[in-house]
C-alpha positions as CSV (number, residue, x, y, z in Angstrom):
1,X,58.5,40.8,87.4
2,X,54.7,40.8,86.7
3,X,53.9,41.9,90.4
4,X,56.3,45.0,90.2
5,X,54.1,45.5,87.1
6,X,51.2,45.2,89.0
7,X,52.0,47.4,91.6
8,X,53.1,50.1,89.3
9,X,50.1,50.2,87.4
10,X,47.7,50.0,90.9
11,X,49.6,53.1,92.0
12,X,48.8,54.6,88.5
13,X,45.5,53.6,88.8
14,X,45.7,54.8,92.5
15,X,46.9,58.4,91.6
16,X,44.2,58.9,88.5
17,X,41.7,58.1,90.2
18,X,42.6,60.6,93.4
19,X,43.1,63.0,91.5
20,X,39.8,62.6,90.0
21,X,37.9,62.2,93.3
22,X,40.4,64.8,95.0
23,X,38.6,66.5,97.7
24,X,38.1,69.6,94.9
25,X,40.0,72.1,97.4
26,X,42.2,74.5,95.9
27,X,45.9,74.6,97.7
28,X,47.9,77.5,96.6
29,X,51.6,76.8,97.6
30,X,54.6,79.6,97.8
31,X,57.9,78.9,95.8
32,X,59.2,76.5,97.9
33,X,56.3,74.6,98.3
34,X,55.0,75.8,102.1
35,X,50.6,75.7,101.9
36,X,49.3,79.1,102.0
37,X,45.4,79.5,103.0
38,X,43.6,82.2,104.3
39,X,42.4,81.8,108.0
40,X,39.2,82.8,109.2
41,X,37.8,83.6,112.9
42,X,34.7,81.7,113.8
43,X,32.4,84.6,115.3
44,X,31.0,82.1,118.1
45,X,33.7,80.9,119.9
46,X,36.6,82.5,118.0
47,X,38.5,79.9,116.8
48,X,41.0,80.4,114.1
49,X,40.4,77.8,111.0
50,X,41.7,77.6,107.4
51,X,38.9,78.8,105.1
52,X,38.9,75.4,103.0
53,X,38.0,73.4,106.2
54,X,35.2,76.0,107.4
55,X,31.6,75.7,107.4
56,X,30.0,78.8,105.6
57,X,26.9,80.3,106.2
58,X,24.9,83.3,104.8
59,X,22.9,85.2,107.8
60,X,21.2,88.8,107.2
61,X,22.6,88.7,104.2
62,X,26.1,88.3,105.0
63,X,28.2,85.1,104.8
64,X,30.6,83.9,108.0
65,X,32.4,80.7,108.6
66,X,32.2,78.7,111.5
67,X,34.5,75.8,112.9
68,X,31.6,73.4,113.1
69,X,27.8,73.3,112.0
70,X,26.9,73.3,115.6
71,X,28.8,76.9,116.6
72,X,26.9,77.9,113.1
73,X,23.4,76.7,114.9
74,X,24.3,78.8,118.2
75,X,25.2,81.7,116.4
76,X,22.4,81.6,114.0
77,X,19.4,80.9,116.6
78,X,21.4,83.7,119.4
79,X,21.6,86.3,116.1
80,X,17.8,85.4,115.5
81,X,16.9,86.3,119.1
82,X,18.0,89.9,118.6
């Protein structure tokens, strides 16, 4: 009896403190509970990704997001070269 106690009260314990430490993303989710989330095209190597997983960056002024911080670089140093 007092170990289903304590495992009840570690997954308690579990789920406040996730949800305190959650990754701070925002999920929106349609009525019958399917994610919804915006994709964007990385301008490098055109890659679709979800916009909560992509790396933004503001360039001239104008803000793109990028798959990874190293197609960010490339894009950044071959948009500086113009």
């Amino acid at each position: 009896m007092r170990l289903l106690i304590f495992a009840v009260l570690a997954y308690l314990l579990y789920r406040v403190l996730r949800s305190y430490f959650g990754s701070g993303q925002k999920i929106t989710r349609t009525e019958n509970g399917g994610v919804i989330d915006e994709m964007v095209k990385d301008p490098f190597c055109d890659t679709y990704i979800p916009v909560r997983d992509a790396k933004r960056r503001v360039i001239d002024g104008r803000e793109y997001f990028f798959c990874s911080e190293e197609c960010a670089d490339k894009f950044q140093k071959e948009k500086e070269e113009l």
